[in-house]
Backbone bond lengths (Angstrom), bond angles and torsions (degrees), N, CA, C in turn:
res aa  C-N    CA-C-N  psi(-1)  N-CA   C-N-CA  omega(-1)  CA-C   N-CA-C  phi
1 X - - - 1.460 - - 1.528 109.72 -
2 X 0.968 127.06 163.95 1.550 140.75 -160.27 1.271 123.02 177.13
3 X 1.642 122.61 135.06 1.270 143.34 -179.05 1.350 121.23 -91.54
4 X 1.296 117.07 154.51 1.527 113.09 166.72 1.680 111.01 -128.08
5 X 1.487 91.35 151.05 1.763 102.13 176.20 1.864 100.76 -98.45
6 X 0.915 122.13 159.27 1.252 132.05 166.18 1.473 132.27 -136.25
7 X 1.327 123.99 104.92 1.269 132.19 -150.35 1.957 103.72 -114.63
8 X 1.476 123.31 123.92 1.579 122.98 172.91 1.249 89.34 -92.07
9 X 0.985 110.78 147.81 1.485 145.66 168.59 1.853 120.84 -79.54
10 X 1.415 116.93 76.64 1.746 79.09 -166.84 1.334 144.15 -103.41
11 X 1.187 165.53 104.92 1.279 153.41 -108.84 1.001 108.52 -14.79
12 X 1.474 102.52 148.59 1.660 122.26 -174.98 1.666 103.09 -151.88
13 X 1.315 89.99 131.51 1.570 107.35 -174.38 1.760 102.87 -71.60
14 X 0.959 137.45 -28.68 1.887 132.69 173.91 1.145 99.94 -128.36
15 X 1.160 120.84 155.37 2.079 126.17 152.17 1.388 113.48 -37.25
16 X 1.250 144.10 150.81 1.144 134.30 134.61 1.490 106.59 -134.81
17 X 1.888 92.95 160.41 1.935 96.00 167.33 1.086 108.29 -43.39
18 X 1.540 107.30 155.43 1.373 118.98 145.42 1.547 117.82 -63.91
19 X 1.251 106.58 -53.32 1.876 89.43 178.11 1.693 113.91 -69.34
20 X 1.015 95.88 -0.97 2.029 91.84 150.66 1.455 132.82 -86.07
21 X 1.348 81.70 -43.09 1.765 87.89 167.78 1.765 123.64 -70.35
22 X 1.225 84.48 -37.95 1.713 95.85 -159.49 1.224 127.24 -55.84
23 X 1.657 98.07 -34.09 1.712 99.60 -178.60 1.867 117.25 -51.98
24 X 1.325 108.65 147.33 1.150 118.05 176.54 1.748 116.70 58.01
25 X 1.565 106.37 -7.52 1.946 82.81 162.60 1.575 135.63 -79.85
26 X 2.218 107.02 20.51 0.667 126.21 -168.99 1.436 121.14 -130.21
27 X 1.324 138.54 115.67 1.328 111.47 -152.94 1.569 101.14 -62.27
28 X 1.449 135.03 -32.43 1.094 132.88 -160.72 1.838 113.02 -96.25
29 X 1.277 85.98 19.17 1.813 97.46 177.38 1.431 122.04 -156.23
30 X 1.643 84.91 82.18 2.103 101.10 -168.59 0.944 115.77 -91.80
31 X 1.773 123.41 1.00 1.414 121.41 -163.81 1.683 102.34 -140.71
32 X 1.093 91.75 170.52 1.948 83.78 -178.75 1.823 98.06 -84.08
33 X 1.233 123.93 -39.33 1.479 127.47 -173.58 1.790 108.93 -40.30
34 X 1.781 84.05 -29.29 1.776 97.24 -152.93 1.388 106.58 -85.72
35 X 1.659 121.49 -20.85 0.883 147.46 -171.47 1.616 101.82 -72.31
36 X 1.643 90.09 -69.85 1.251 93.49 174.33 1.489 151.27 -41.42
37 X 1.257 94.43 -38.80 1.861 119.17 157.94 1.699 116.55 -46.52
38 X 1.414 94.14 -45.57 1.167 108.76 -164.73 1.646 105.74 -76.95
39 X 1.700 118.28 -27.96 1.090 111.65 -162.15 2.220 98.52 -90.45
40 X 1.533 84.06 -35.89 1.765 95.67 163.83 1.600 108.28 -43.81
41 X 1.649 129.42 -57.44 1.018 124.02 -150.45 1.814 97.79 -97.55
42 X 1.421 128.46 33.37 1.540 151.27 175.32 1.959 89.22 35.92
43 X 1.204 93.36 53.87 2.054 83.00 173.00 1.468 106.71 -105.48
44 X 1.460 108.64 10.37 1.790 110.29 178.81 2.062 105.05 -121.30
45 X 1.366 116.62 131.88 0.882 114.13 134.86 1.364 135.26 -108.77
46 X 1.913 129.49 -179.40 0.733 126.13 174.31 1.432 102.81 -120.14
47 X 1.451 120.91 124.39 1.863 111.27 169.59 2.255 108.88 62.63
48 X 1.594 104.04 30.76 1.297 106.40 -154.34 1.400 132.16 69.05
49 X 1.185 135.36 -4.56 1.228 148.96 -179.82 1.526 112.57 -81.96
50 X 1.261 136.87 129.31 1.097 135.35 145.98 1.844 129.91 -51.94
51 X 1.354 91.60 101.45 1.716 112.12 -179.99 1.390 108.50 -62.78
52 X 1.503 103.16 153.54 1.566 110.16 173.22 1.664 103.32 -153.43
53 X 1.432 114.44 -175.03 1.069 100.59 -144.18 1.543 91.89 -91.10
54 X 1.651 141.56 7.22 1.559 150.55 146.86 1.275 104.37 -54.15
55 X 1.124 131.44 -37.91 1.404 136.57 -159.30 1.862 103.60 -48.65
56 X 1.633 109.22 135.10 1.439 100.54 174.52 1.919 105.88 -123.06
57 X 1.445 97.43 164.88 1.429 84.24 176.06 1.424 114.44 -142.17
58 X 1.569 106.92 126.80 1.856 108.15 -159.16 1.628 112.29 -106.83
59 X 1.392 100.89 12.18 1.846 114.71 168.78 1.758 107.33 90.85
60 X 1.331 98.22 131.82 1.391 125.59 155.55 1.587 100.50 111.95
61 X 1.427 114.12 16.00 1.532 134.84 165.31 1.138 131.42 -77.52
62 X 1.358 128.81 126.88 1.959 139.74 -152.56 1.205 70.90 -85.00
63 X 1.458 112.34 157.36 1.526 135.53 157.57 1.953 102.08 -128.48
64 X 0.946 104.07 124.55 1.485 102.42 170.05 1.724 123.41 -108.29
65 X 1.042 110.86 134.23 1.639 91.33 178.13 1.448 96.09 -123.94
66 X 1.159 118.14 135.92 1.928 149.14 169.29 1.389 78.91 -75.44
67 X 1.817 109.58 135.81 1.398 111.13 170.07 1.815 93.11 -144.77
68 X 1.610 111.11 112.99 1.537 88.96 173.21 1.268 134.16 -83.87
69 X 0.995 120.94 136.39 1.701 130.16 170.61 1.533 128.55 26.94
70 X 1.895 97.86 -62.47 1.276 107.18 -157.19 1.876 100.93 -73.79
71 X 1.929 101.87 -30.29 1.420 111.22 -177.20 1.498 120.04 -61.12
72 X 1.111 108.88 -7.34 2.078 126.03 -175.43 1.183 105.12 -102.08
73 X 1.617 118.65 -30.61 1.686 104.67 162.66 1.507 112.30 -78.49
74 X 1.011 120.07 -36.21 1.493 134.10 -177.14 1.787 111.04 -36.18
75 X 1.609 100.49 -31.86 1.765 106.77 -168.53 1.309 97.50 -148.18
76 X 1.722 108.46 58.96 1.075 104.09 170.26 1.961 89.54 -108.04
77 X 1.538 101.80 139.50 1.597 102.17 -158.29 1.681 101.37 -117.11
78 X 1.319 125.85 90.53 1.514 132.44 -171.20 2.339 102.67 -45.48
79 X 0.690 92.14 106.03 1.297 104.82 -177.72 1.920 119.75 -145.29
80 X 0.976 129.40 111.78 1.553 113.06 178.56 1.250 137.61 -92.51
81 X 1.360 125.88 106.85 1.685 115.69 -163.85 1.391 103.83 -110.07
82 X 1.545 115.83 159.56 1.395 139.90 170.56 1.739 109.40 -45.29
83 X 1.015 160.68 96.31 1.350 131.97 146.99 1.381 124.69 -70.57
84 X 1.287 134.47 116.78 1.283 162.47 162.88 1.612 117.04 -49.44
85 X 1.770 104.37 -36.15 1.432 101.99 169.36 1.491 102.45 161.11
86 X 0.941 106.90 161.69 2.048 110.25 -145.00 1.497 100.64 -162.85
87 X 1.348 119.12 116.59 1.511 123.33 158.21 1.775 108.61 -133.20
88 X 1.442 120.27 166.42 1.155 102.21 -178.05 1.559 130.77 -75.31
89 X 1.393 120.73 23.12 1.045 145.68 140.27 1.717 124.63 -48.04
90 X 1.293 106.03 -94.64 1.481 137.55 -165.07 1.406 98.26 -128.55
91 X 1.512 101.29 168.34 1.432 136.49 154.22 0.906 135.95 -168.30
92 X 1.406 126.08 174.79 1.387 107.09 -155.98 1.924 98.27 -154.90
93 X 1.412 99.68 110.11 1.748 110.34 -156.43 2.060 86.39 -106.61
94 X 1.594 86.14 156.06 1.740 106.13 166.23 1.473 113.46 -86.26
95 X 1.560 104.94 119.73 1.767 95.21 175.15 1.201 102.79 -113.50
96 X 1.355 100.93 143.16 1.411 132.47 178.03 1.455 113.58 -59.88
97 X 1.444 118.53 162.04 1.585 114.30 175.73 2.030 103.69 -90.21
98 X 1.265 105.84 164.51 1.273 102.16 -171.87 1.662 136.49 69.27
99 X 0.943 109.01 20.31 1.795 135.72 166.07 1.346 122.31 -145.65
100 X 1.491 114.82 140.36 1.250 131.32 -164.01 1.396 88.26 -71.86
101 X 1.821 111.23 171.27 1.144 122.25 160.17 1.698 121.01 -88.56
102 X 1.556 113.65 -46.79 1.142 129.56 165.93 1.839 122.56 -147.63
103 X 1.504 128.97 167.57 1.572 92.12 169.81 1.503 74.00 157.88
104 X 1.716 115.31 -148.18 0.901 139.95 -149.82 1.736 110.46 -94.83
105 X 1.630 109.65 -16.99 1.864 137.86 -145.79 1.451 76.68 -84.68
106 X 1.365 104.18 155.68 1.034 115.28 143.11 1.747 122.64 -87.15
107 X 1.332 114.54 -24.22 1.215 122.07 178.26 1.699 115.83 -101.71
108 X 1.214 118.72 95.73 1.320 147.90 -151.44 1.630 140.69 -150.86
109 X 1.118 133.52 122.91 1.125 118.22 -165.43 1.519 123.07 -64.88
110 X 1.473 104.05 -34.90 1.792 106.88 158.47 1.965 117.69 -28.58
111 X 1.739 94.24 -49.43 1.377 96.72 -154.80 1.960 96.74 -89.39
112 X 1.335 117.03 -27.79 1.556 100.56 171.79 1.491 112.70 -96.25
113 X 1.313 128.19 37.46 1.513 134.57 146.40 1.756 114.87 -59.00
114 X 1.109 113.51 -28.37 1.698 111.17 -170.77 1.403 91.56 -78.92
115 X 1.250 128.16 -35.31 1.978 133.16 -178.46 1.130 90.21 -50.46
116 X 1.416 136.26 -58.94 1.656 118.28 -131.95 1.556 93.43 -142.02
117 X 0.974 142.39 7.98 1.457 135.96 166.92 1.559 110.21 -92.31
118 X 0.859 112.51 153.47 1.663 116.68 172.43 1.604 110.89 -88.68
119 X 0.917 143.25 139.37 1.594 145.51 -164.46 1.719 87.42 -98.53
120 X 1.832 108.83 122.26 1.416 107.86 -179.58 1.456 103.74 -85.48
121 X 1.525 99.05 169.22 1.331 111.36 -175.89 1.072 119.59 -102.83
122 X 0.989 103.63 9.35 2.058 120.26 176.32 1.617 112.79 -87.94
123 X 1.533 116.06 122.84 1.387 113.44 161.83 1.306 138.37 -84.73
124 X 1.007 105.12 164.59 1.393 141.56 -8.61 1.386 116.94 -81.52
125 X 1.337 118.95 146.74 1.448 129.24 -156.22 1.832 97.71 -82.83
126 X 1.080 101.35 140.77 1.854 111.93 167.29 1.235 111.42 -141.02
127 X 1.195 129.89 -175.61 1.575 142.25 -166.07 1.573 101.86 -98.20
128 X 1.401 124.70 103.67 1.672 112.92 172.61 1.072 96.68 -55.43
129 X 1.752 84.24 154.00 1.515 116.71 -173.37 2.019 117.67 -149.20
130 X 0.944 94.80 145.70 1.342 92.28 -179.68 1.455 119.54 -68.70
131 X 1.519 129.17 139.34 1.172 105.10 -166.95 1.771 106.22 -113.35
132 X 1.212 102.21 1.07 1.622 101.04 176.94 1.988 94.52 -134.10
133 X 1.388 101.69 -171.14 1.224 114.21 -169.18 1.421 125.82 -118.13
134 X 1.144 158.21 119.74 1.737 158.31 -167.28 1.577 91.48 -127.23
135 X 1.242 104.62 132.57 1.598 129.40 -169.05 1.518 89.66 -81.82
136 X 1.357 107.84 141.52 1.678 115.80 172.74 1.019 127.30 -17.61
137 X 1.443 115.42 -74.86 1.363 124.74 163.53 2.005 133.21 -55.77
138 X 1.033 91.66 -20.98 1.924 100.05 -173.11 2.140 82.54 -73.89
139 X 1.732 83.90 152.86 1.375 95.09 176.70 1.767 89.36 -119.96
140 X 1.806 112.54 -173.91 1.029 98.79 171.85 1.532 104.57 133.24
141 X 1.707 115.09 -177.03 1.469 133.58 159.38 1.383 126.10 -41.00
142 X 1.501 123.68 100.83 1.403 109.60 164.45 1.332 117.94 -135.79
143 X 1.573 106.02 136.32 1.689 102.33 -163.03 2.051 100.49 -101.25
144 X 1.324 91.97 145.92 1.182 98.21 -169.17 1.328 117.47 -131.25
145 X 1.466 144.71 106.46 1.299 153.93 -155.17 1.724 104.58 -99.19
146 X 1.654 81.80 125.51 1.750 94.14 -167.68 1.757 114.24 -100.80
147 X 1.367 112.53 -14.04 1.280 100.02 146.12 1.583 122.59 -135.34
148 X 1.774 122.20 -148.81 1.335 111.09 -173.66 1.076 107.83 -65.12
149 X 1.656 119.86 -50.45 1.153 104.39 -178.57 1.259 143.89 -46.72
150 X 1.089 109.50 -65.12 1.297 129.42 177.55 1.435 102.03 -42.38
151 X 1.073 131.36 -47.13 1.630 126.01 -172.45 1.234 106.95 -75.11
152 X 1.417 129.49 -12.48 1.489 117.75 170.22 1.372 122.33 -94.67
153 X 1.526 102.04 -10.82 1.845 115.14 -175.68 1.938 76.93 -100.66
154 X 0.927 150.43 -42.46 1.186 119.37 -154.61 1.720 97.66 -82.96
155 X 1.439 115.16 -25.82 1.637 121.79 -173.67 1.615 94.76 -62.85
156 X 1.285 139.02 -41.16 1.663 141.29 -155.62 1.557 79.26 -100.16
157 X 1.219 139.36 -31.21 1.598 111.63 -171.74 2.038 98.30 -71.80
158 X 0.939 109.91 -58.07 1.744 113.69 174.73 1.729 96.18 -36.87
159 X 1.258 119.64 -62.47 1.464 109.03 -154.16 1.805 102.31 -62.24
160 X 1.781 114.86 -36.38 1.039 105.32 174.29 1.699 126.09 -54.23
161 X 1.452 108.00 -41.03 1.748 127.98 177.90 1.981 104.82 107.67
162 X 1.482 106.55 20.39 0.783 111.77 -178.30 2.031 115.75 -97.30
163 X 1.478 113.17 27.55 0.797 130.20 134.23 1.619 128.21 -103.14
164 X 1.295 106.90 138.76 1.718 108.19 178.78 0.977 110.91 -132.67
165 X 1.630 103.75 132.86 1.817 118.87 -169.13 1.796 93.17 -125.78
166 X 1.259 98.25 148.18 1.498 99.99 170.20 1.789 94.52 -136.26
167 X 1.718 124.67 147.82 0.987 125.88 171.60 1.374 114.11 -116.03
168 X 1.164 133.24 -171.95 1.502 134.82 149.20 1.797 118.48 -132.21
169 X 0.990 109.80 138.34 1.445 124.30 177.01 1.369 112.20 -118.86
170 X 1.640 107.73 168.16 1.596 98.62 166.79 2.035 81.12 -146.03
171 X 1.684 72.93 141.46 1.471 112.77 -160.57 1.716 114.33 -90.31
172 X 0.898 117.77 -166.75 1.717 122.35 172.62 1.226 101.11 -147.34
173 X 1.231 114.39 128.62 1.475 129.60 149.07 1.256 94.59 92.84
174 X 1.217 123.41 -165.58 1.674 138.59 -128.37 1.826 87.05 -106.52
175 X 1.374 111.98 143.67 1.550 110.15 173.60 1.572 90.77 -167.55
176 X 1.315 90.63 143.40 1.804 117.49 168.50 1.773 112.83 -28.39
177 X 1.189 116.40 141.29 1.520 106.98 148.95 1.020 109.69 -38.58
178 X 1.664 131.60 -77.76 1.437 116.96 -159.23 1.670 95.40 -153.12
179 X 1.417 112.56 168.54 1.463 119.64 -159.84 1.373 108.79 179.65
180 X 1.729 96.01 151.08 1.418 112.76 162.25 1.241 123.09 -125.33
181 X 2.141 100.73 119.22 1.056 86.47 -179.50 1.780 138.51 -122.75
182 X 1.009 135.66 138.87 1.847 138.89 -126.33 1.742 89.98 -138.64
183 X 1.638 101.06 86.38 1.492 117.97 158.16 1.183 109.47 -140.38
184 X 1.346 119.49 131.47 1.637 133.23 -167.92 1.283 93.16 -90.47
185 X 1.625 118.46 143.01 1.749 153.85 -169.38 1.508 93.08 -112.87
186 X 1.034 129.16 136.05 1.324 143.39 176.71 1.646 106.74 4.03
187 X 1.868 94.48 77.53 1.333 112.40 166.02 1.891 114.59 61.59
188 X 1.402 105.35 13.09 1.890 100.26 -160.81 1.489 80.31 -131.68
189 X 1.490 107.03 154.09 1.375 121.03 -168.54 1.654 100.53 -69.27
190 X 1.492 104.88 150.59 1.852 90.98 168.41 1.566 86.60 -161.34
191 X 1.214 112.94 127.90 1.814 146.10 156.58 1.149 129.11 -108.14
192 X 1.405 115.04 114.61 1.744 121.40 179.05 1.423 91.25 -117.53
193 X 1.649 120.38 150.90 1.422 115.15 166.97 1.670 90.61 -106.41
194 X 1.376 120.34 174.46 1.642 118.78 155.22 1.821 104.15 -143.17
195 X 1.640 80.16 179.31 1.773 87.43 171.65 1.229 102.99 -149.88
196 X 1.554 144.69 142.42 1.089 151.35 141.59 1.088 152.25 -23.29
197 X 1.337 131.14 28.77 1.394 154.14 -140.05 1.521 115.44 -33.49
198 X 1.584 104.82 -47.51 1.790 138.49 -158.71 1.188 119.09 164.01
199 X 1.344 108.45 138.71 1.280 132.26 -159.52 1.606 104.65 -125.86
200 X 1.861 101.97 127.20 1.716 89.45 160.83 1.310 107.84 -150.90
201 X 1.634 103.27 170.02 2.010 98.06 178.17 1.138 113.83 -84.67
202 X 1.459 108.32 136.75 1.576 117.84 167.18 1.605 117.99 -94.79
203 X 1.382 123.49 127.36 1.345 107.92 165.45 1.398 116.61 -52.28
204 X 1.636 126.37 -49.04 1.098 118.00 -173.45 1.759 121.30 -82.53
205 X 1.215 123.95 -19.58 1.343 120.50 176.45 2.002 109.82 -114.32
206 X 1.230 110.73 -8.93 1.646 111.16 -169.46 1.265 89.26 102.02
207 X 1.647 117.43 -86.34 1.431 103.07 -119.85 1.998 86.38 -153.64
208 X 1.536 101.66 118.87 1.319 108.29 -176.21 1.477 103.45 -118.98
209 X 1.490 113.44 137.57 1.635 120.04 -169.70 1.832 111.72 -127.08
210 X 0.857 97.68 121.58 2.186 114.12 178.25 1.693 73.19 -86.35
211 X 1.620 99.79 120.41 1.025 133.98 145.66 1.167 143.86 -121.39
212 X 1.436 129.81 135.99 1.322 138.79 -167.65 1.489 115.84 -85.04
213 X 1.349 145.35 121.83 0.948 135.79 -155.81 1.480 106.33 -139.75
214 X 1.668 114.65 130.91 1.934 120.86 -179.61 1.581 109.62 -136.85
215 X 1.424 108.68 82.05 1.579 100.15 179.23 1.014 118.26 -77.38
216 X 1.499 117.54 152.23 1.605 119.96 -157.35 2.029 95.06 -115.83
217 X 1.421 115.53 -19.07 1.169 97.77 152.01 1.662 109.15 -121.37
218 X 1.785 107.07 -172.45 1.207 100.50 174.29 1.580 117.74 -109.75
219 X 1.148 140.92 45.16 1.770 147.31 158.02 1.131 112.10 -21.81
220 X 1.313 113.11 125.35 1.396 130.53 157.91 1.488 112.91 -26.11
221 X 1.617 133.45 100.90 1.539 114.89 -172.76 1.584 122.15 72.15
222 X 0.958 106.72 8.41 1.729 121.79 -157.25 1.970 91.64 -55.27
223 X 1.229 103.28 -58.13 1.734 89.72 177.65 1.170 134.58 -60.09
224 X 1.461 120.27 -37.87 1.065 142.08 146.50 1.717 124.86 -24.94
225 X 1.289 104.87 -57.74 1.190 119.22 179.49 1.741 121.42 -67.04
226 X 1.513 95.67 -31.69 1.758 112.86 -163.87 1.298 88.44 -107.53
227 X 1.380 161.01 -21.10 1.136 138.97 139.25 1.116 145.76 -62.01
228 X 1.597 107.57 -21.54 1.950 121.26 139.68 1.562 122.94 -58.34
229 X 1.181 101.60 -27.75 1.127 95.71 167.26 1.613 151.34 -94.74
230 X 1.329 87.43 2.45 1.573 111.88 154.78 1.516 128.56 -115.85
231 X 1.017 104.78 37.40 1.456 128.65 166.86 1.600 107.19 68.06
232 X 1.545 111.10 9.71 1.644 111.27 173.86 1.645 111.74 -98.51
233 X 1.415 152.19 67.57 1.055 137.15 -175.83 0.837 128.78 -63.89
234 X 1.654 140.45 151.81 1.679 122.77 -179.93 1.858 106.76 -86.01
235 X 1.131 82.79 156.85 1.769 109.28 -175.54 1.317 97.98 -58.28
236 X 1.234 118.97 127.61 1.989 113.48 167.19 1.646 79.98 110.07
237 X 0.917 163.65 -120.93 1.561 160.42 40.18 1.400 92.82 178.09
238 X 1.372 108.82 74.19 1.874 103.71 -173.24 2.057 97.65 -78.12
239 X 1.401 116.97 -30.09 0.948 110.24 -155.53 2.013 100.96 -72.50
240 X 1.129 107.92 -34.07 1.605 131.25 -165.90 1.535 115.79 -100.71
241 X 1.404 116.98 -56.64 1.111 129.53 164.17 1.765 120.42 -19.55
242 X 1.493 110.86 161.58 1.082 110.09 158.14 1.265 126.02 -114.79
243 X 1.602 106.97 16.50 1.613 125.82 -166.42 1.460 109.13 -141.20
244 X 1.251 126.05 62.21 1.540 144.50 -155.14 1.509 91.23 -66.87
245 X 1.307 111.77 -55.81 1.573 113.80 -161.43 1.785 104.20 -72.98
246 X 1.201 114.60 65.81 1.286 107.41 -159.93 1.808 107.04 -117.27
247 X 1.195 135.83 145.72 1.460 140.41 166.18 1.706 99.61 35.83
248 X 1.151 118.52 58.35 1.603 105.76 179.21 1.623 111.88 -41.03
249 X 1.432 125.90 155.85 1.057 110.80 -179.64 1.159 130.90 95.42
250 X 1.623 113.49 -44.84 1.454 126.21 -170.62 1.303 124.34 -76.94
251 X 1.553 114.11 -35.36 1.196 135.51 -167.17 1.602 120.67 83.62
252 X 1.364 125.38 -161.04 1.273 121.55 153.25 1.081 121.57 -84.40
253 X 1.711 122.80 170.01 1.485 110.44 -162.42 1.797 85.74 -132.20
254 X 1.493 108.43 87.98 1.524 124.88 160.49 0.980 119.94 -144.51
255 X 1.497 115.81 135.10 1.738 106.81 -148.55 1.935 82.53 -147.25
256 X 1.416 94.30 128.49 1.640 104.29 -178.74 1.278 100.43 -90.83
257 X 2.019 115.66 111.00 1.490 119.91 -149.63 1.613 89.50 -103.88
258 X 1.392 125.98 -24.30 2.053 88.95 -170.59 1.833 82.53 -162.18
259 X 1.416 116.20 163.79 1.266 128.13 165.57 1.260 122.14 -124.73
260 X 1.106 140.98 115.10 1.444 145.32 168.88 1.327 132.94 -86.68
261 X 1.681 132.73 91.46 1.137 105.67 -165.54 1.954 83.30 -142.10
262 X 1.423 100.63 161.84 2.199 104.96 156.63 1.328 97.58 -68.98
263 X 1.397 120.08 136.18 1.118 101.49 155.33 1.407 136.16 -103.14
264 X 1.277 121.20 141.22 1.868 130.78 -136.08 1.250 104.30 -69.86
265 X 1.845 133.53 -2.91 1.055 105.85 179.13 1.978 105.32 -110.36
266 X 1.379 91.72 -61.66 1.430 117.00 151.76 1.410 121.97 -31.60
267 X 1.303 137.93 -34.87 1.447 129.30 -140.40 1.322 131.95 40.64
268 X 1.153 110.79 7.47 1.687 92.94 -164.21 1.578 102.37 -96.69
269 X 1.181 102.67 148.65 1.640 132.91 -179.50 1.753 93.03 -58.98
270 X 1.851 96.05 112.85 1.745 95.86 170.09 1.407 105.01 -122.54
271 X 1.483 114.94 117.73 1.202 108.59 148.27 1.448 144.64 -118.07
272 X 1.072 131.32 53.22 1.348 146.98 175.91 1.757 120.12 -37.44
273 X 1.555 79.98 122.65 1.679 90.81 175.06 1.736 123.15 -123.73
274 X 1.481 109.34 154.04 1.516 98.18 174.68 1.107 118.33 -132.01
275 X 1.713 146.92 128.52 1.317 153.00 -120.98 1.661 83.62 -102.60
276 X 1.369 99.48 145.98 1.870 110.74 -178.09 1.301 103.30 -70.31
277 X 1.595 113.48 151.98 1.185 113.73 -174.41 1.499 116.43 -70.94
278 X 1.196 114.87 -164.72 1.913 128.97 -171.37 1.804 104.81 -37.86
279 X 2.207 85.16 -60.93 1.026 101.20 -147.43 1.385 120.99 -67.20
280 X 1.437 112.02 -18.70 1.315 129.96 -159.14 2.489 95.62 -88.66
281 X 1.375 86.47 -21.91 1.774 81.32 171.04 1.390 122.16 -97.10
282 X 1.711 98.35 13.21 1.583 115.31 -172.10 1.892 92.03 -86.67
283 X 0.967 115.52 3.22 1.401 120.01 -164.34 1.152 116.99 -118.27
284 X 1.491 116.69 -66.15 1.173 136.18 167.60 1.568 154.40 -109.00
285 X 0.872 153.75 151.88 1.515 140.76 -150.17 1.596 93.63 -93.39
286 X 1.221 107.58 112.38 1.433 128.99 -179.49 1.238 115.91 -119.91
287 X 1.357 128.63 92.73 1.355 133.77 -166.43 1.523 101.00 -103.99
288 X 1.517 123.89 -36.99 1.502 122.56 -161.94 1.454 99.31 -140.46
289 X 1.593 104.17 110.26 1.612 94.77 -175.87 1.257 122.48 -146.86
């Protein structure tokens, strides 16, 4: 018996190999060597096609990976997460701060999905997978596609923007009621709007802000980045911040608060939300959240 991963491809400005691309869009293929094995032992196609190591890829191309059996017990990672809501479609689990989503770790939310997901009964069966990304530290919403399909209609619903996530952070220093803000991440357009939730004084920073947050694309760090760059950084934020040495312990304080999407098989209108953590009411008067 055997699983499959399913990977969209998404625009790409030149061709490239596949064993350039490939490494790591798989939890079980972080290296090019690993890739390679994999492409030797024909467990990848491209678009149904059997890949090889000529193979190029110019975007908006399925990647499939054949994964056998014994390799899915191998990284199955005992870990326990929240589920938020589960059909044999999708789902959509609470991640914790301080664990990856997917990558190179062995300890990862990719790899303790087999713990707490239900294996759907719809074919053809694959390994859920997460279909977007939450930075180590962010806690919060994550939607997770339980078979091929679904992970390729939920991958083209993101590329359309016809999913909507809003987060909240809390910021440093002085920032607008509300704003849009329009700074491009490695040369590609990127828009977050925000709003100002509450404001209070800090002895140690002035002035700390609960912010509402709706990015309109998805960038690597994209909030992160556009809130350094208007002189508001988030709290925790050694990498972005201007206050690295900050709450040891605490982490950053960005929390992926609700997702909005139809959902592609069902239709039905989902909007799921998740109440900010402890720390974030250690701050502020949070009555409705």
């Amino acid at each position: 018996m055997s699983f499959k991963q399913v990977h969209t491809v998404p625009k790409l400005a030149v061709p490239i190999r596949l064993q350039e691309y490939g490494p790591g869009i798989f939890n079980l293929i972080a290296t090019k060597s690993a890739l390679k094995k994999a492409l030797k032992k024909q467990c990848i196609t491209v678009n149904g096609l059997t890949a090889t190591t000529a193979t190029y890829i110019k975007g908006g191309e399925t990647i499939e990976f054949l994964i056998p059996e014994q390799n899915i017990k191998g990284k199955s990672f005992v870990f326990p997460l929240k589920v938020i809501f589960e059909d044999n479609h999708l789902a959509v689990i609470s991640k914790p701060a301080g664990i990856l989503v997917s990558g190179n770790s062995f300890k990862t939310i990719a790899n303790a999905l087999a713990q707490n997901i239900k294996t759907s009964i719809l074919e053809p069966q694959t390994v859920a997978q997460p279909v977007h990304r939450l930075d180590y530290g962010t806690t919060g919403l994550l939607l997770i596609g339980k078979t091929s399909t679904a992970i390729r209609r939920l991958n083209k619903m993101f590329e359309e923007g016809t999913i909507n996530k809003s987060y909240f952070a809390v910021t440093i220093g002085e920032i607008k009621a509300n704003g849009q803000i329009n700074l491009p991440i490695g040369k590609k357009v990127a828009t977050t709007y925000y709003k100002l939730i509450q404001s209070v004084s800090s002895r140690r920073y002035g002035r700390l802000n609960l912010v509402e947050l709706w990015p309109q694309t998805g960038r690597r760090h994209q909030l992160r980045k556009h809130l350094s760059a208007i002189k508001s950084p988030i709290l925790g934020d050694k990498e972005y911040g201007e206050h690295p040495m900050v709450l040891k312990g605490k982490g950053i304080y960005l929390h992926a608060h609700s997702l909005q999407f139809i959902h592609p098989f069902t239709k039905e209108t989902m909007a799921l939300r998740q109440a900010l953590p402890e720390k974030f009411s250690k701050i502020f008067q949070i009555t409705n959240n």
